[in-house]
C-alpha positions as CSV (number, residue, x, y, z in Angstrom):
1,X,-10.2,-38.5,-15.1
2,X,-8.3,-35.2,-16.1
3,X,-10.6,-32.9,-18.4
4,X,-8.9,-30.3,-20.7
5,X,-9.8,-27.0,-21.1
6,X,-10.2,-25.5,-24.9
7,X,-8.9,-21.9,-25.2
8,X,-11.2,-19.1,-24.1
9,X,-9.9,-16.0,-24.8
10,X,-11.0,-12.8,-23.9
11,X,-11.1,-10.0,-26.6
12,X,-8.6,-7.4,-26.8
13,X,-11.3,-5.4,-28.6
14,X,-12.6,-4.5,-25.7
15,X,-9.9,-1.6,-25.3
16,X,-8.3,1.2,-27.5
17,X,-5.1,1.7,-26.5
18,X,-3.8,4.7,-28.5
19,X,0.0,4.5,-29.9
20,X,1.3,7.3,-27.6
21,X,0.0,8.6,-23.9
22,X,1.1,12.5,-22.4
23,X,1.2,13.5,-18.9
24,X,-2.6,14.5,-17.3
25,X,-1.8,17.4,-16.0
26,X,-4.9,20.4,-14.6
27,X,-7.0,18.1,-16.6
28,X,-5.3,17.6,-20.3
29,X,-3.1,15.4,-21.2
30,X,0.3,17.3,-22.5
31,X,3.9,15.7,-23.5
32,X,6.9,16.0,-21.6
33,X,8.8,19.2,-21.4
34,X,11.9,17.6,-22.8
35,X,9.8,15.3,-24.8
36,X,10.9,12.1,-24.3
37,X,9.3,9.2,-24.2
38,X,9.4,5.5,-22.7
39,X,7.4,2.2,-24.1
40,X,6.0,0.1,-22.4
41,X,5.1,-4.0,-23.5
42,X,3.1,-6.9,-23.0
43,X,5.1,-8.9,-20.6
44,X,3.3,-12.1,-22.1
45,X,4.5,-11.3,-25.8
46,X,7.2,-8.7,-25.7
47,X,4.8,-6.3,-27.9
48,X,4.7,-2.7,-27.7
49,X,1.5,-1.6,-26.5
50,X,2.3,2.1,-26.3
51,X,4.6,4.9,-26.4
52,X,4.2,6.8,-22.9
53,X,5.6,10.2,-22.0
54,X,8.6,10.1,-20.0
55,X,7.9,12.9,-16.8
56,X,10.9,15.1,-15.6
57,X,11.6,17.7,-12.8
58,X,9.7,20.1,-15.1
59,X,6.5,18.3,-15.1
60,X,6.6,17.3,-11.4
61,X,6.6,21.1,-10.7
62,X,3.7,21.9,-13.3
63,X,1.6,18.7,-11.7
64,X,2.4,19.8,-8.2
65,X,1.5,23.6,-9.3
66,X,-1.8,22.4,-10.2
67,X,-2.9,20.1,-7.9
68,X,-1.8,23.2,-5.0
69,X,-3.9,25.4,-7.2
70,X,-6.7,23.0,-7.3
71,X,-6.6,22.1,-3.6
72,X,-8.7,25.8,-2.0
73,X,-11.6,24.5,-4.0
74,X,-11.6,20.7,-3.6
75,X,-10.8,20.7,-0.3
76,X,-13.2,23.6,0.3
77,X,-16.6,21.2,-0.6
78,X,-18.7,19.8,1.3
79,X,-17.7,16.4,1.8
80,X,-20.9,15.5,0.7
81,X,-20.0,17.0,-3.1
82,X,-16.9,15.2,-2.8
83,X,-18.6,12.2,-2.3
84,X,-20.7,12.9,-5.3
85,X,-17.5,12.3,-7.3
86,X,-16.0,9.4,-5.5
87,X,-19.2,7.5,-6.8
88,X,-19.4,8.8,-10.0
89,X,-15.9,7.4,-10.5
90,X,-16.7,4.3,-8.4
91,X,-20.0,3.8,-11.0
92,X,-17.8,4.7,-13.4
93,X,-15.4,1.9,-13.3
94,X,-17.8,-0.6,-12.7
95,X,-19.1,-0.1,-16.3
96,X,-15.6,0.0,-17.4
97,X,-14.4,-3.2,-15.4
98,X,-13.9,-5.2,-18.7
99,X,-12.1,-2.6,-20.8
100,X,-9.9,-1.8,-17.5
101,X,-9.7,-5.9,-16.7
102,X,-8.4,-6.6,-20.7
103,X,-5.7,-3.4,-20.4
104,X,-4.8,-4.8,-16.9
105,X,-3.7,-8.1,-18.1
106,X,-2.5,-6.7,-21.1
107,X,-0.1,-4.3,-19.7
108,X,0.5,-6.3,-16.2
109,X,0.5,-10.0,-17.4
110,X,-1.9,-10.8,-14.5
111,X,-4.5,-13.7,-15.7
112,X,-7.7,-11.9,-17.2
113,X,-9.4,-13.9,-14.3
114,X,-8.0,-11.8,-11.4
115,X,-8.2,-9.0,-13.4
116,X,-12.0,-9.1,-13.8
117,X,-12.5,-11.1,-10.3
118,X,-10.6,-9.6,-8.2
119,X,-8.8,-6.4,-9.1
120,X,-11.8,-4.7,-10.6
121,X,-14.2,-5.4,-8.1
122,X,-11.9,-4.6,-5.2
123,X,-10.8,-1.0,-7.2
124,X,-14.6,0.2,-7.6
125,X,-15.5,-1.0,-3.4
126,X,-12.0,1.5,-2.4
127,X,-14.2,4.5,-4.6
128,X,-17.0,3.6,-3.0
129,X,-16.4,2.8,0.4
130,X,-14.2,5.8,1.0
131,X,-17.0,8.3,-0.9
132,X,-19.0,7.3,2.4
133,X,-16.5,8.3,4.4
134,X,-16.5,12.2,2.9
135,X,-19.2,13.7,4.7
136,X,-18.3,11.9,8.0
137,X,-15.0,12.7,8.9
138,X,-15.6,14.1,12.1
139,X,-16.8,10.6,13.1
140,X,-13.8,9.1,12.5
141,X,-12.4,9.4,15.3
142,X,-9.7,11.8,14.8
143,X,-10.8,14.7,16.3
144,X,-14.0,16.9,15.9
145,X,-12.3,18.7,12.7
146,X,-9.7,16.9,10.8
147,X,-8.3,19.0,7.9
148,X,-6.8,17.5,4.7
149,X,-2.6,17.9,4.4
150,X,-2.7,19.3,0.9
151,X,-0.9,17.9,-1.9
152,X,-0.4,14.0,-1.6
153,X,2.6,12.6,-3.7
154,X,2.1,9.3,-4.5
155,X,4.0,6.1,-6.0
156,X,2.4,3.0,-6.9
157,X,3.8,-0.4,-8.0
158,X,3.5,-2.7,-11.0
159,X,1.7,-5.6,-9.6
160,X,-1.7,-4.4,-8.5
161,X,-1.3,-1.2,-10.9
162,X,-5.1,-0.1,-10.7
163,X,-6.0,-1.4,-7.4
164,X,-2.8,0.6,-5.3
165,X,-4.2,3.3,-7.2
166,X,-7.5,3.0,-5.9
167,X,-6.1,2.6,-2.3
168,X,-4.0,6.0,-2.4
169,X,-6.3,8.2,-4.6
170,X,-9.5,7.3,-3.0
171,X,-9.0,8.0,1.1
172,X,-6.6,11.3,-0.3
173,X,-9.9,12.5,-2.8
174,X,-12.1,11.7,0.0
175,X,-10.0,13.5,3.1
176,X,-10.2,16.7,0.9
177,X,-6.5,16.4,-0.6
178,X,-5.2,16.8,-4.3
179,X,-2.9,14.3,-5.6
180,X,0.0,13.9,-8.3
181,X,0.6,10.1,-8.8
182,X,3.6,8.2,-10.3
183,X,2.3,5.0,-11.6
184,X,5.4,2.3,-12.3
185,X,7.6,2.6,-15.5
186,X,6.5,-1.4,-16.5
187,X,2.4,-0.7,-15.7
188,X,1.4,3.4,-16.6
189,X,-1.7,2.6,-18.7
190,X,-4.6,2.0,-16.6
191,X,-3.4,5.1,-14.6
192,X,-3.5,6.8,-17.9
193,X,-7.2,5.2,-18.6
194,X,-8.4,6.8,-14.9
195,X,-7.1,9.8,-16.1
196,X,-10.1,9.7,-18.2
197,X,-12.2,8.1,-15.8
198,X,-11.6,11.1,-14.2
199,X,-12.7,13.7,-16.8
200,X,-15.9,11.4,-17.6
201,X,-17.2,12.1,-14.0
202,X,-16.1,15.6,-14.2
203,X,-13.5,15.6,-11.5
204,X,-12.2,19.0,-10.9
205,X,-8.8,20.0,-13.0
206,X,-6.1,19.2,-11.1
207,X,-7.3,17.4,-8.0
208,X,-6.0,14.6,-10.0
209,X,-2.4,14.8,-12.1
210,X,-0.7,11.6,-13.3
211,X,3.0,11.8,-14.0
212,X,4.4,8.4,-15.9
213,X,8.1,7.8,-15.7
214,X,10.7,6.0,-14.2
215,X,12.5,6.0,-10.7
216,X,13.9,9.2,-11.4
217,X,10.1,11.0,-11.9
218,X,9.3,9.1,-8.3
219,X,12.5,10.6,-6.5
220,X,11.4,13.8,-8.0
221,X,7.8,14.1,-7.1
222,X,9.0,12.5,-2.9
223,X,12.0,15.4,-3.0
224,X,9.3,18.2,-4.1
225,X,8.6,21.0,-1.7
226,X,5.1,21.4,-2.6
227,X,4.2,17.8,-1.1
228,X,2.9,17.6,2.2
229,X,2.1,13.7,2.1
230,X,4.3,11.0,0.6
231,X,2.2,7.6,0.1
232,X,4.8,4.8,-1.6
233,X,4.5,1.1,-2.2
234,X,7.3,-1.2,-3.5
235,X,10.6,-2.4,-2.2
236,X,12.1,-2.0,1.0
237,X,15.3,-0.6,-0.3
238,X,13.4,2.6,-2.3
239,X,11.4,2.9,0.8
240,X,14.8,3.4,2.8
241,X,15.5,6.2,-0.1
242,X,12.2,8.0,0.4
243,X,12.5,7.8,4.4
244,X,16.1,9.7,3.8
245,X,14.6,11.9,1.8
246,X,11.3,13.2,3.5
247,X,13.3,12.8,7.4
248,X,13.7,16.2,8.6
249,X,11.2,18.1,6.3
250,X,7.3,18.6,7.2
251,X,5.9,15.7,5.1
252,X,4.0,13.0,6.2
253,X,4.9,9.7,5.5
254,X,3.1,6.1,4.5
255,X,5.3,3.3,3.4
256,X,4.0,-0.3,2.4
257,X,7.2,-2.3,1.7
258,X,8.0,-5.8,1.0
259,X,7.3,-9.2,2.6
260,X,8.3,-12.4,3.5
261,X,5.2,-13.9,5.4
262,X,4.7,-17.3,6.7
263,X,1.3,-19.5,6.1
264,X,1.8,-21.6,9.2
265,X,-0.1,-25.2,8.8
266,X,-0.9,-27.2,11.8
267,X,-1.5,-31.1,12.0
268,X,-5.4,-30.4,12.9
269,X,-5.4,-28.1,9.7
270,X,-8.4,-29.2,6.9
271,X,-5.4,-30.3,4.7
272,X,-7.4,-29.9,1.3
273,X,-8.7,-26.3,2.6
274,X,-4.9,-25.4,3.5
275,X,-3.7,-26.5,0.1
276,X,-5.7,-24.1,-1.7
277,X,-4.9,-21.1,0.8
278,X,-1.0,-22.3,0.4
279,X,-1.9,-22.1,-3.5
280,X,-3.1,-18.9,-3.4
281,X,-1.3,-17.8,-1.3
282,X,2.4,-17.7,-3.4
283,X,1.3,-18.4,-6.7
284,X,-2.2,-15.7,-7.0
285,X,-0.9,-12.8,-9.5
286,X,2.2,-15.0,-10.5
287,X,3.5,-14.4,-6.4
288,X,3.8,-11.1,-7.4
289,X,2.3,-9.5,-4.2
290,X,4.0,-8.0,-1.5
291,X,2.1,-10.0,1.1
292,X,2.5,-13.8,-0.4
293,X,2.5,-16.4,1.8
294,X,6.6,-17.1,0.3
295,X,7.5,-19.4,3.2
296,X,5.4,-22.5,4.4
297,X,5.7,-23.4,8.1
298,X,4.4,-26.8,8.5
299,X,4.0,-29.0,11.2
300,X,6.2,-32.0,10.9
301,X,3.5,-34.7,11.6
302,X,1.8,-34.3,8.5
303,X,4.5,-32.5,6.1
304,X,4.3,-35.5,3.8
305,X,0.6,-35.3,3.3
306,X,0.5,-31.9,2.7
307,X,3.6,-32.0,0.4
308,X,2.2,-34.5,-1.9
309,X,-1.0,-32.7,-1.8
310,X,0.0,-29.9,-2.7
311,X,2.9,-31.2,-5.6
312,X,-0.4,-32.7,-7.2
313,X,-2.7,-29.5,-7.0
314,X,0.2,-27.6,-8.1
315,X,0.7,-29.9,-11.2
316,X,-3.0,-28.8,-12.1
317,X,-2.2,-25.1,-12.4
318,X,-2.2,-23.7,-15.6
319,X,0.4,-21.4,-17.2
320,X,0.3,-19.3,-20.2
321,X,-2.0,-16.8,-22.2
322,X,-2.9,-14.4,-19.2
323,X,-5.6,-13.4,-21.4
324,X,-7.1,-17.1,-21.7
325,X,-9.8,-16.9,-18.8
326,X,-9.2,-20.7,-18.0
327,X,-5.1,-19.5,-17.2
328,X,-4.3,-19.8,-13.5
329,X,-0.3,-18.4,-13.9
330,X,0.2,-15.6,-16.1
331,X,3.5,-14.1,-16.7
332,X,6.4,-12.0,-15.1
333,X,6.1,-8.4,-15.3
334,X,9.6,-7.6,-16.7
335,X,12.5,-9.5,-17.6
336,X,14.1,-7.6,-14.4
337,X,11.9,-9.0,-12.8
338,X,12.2,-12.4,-14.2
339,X,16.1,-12.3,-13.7
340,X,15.8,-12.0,-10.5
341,X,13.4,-14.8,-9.4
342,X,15.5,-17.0,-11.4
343,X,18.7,-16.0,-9.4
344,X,16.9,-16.5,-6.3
345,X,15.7,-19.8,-7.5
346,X,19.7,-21.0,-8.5
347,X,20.8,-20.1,-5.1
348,X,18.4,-22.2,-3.3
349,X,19.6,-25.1,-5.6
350,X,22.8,-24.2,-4.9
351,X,22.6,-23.7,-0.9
352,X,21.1,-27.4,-0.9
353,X,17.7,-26.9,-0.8
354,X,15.3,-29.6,-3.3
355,X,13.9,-27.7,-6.1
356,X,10.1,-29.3,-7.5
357,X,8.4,-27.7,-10.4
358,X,5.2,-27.8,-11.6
359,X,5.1,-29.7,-15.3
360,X,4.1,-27.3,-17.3
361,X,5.3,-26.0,-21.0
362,X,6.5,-22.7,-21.3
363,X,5.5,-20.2,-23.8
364,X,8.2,-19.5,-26.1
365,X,8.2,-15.6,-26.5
366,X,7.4,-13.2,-23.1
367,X,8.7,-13.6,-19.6
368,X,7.8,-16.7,-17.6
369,X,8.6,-19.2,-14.4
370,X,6.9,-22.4,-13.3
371,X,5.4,-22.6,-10.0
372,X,8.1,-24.4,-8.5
373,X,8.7,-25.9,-4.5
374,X,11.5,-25.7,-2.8
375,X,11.9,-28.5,0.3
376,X,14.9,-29.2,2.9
377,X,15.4,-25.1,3.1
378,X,16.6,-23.9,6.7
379,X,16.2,-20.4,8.3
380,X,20.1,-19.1,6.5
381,X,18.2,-20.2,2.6
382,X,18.2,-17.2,0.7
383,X,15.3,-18.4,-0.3
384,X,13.6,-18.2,3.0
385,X,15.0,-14.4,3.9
386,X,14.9,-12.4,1.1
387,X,11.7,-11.3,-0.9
388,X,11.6,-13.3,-4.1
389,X,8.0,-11.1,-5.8
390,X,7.6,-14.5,-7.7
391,X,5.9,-18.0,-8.2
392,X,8.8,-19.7,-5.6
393,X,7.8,-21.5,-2.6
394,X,10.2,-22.5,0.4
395,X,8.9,-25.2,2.9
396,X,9.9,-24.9,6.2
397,X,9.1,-27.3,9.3
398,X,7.7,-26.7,13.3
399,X,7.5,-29.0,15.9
400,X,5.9,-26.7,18.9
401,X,3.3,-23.6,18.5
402,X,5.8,-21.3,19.9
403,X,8.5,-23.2,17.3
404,X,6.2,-22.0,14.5
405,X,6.4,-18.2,15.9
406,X,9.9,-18.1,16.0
407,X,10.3,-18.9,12.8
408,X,8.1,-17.1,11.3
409,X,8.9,-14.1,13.2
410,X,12.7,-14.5,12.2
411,X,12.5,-12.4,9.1
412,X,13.2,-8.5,9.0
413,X,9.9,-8.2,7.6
414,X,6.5,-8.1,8.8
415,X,3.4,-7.6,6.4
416,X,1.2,-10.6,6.9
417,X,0.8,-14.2,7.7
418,X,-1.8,-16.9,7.7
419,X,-2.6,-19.8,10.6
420,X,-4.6,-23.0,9.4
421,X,-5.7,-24.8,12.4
422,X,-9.3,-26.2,13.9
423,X,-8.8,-24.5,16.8
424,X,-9.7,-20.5,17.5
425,X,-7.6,-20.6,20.8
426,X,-4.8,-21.4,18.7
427,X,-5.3,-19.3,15.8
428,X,-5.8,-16.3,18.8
429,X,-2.6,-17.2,21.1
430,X,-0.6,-17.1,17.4
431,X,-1.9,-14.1,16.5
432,X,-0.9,-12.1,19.7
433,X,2.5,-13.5,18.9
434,X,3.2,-12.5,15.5
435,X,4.7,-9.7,14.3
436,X,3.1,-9.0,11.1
437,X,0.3,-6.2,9.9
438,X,-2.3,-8.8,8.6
439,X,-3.4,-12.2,9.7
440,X,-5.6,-14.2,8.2
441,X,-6.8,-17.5,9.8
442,X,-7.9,-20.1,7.3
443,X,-7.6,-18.3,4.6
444,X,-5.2,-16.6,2.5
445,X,-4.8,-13.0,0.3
446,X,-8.3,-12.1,1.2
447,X,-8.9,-8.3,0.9
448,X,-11.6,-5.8,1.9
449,X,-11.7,-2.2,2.0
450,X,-13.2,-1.5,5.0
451,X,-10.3,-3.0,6.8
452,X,-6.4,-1.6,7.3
453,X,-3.4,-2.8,5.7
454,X,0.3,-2.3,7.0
455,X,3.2,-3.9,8.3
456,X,5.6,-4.1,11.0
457,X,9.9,-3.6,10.7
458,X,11.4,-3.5,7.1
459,X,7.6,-4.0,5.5
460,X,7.4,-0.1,6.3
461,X,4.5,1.9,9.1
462,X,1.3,3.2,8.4
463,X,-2.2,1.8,7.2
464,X,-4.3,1.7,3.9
465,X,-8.0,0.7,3.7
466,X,-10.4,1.1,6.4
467,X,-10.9,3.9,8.8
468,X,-7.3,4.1,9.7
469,X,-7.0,4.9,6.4
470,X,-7.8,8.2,6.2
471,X,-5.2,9.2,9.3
472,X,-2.6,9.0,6.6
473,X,-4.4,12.0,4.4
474,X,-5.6,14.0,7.7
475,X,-3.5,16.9,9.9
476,X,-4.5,14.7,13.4
């Protein structure tokens, strides 16, 4: 028996969005120098939420003149007073997590559900973990006294807007840096909302400056001589531009790229148990996430039975209202966006693999795909080498162990993948094998702050989260 679910949406009430946003620049928030402006919508309704300033090379300079200003005194605390703040903003969040979940969902199109599940919880452990790494960074293990760099650029993406934040802002804040952050064009309004987190727990003007915009504002603030540290997630092909950019200057550089990883399913796997990790996996935040498990490696012996498994669990999922707490699919950030998963989508039609999507009625008005399967696709697919960032999964097949390594090391990226499979010996000879920065082993898209994230090849260098976290904001 099939139960349906009655609508239970959350209340937009929750949060005041005002009708126009300025820079936060020393501490106030201030217009652009040239004045203009940007919107920015509700990918699920095409609304306007808000009018946001548009940054320029003008307001780089004043954001990066006042985070250098502001850096003697920050950097000068104690890291125990540092730490003070890293709470206070950690505590801070947490009795804010439904206002920020509602204006996360509203401005991302993420369901409300991994919003308030996920996203906020994760933000507030990055604040907190990292404050108790303030007054112990001689412990760390990079030497008996690490010194922050200084100013720390840094870019964020649009699908975990509040979360990247968190993992940039809170090792930098914590290491005794100052920062100037460029949160993406489609998603600036819970940066602009921790803008005022920060002057509610009294952050010093100018250890945090947020400058919205658009690709241009982010090429301005990577080019800008008064950045020591560069910290960028996105795609592969701005990381290339940011890597020409900072080569041959003094900056340091972090880069988290794209992905194309591989959840690799053996015929010993707990098939129900590997369903849901395959699930969430490609289609958790709408398979907009950099490390989603995009290609399925399954052995051949049970292919079938996983296929028709997971053709009926996906016909279960839920599509629409991101702000309905019973959705499990909410929508495409952009129409860009949306454009582009759709091309990707035609080709693999078109190159011969089997398309399969999820029944499911679209809503009318706002930016949406169907989870959708894609079987018979070989190693040249499009769909199985380049990055789709959307609710599209290709099935692949593996006879052998070292088969299933191959393949899924045949990609130019290298950012995670996941191993179902009874055995440990198997999930450990895999996992010396691959060539990817995370690996999870029966499970999929789990996330902790107290452990590093990173990738190998085209899914950039460095690490966020965990103690090697703080190498990236440190002169070591």
């Amino acid at each position: 028996m099939t139960f349906a679910y009655a609508p239970a949406p959350e209340s937009r009430s929750v949060v005041d969005i005002a009708p126009s946003y300025g820079l936060f620049i020393d501490g106030e928030f201030a217009d652009a120098a040239d004045g203009r402006v940007f919107k920015t919508l509700s990918p699920a309704t095409e609304e306007v939420l808000s009018e946001v300033a548009q940054g320029g090379e003008a307001d780089v300079d004043r954001a990066v003149a006042a985070a250098r200003a502001a850096f003697p005194g920050w950097s000068g605390l104690p890291g125990a007073e540092r730490a003070k703040y890293l709470f206070r903003i950690a505590r801070i969040i947490q009795e804010r997590s439904r206002e920020l979940a509602v204006l996360e969902t509203l401005d991302n199109g993420k369901p409300i559900r991994e919003s308030r599940d996920a996203d906020l919880p994760l933000v507030a452990a990055h604040f907190f973990y990292y404050a108790g790494w303030a007054d112990k960074l001689r412990h760390a293990g990079f030497g008996p006294d690490p010194r922050p760099l200084g100013v720390a650029g840094q870019v964020i993406p649009w699908n975990f807007p509040l979360l990247m934040l968190a993992w940039k802002v809170a090792p930098a804040l914590a290491t005794g840096n100052t920062v100037v952050l460029k949160p993406a064009e489609t998603t600036p309004l819970s940066a602009l909302f921790f803008a005022d987190v920060c002057r509610q727990a009294g952050l010093p003007r100018g250890v945090v400056n947020i400058v919205t915009g658009d690709g241009s504002t982010g090429a301005a603030l990577v080019a800008h001589p008064g950045v020591d540290k560069v910290a960028f997630t996105g795609s592969t092909e701005v990381g290339r531009a940011i890597a020409r950019t900072v080569a041959g200057t003094r900056k340091k550089l972090t880069l988290e790229l794209g992905g194309k990883a591989a959840n690799i399913v053996f015929d010993d796997a707990p098939l129900d148990q590997a369903v849901e990790g395959v699930v969430r996996g490609i289609f958790f935040n709408q398979g907009h996430v950099c490390c989603a498990g995009s290609r399925l490696l399954v052995q051949e012996s049970v292919q079938e039975e996983l296929l028709d498994a997971l053709r009926r669990r996906m016909a279960t999922l839920r599509v629409g209202d991101p702000m309905d707490k019973n959705t499990d699919v909410g929508a495409v950030n952009s129409a860009e966006q949306l454009a582009r998963i759709t091309a990707l989508a035609e080709a693999g039609e078109a190159e011969g693999a089997e398309r399969w999507s999820a029944p499911c009625e679209l809503p009318g008005q706002g930016y949406w795909f169907a989870p959708t399967l894609f079987t018979g696709v070989t190693q040249a697919h499009r769909i199985a080498r380049e990055e789709i960032f959307g609710p599209v999964l290709s099935v692949l097949t593996f006879r052998t162990p070292q088969e299933a390594v191959e393949k899924a090391n045949n990609t130019p990226y290298g950012l995670s993948a996941g191993i179902w499979t009874e055995k440990g010996s198997r999930i450990l000879w895999m996992a010396n094998r691959l060539r990817a920065g995370v690996i999870w082993s029966n499970t999929f898209n789990n996330f902790d702050p107290t452990s590093p994230f990173g990738g190998y090849k085209e899914s950039g260098f460095g690490r966020e989260g965990g103690r090697h976290g703080l190498e990236a904001y440190l002169d070591v």
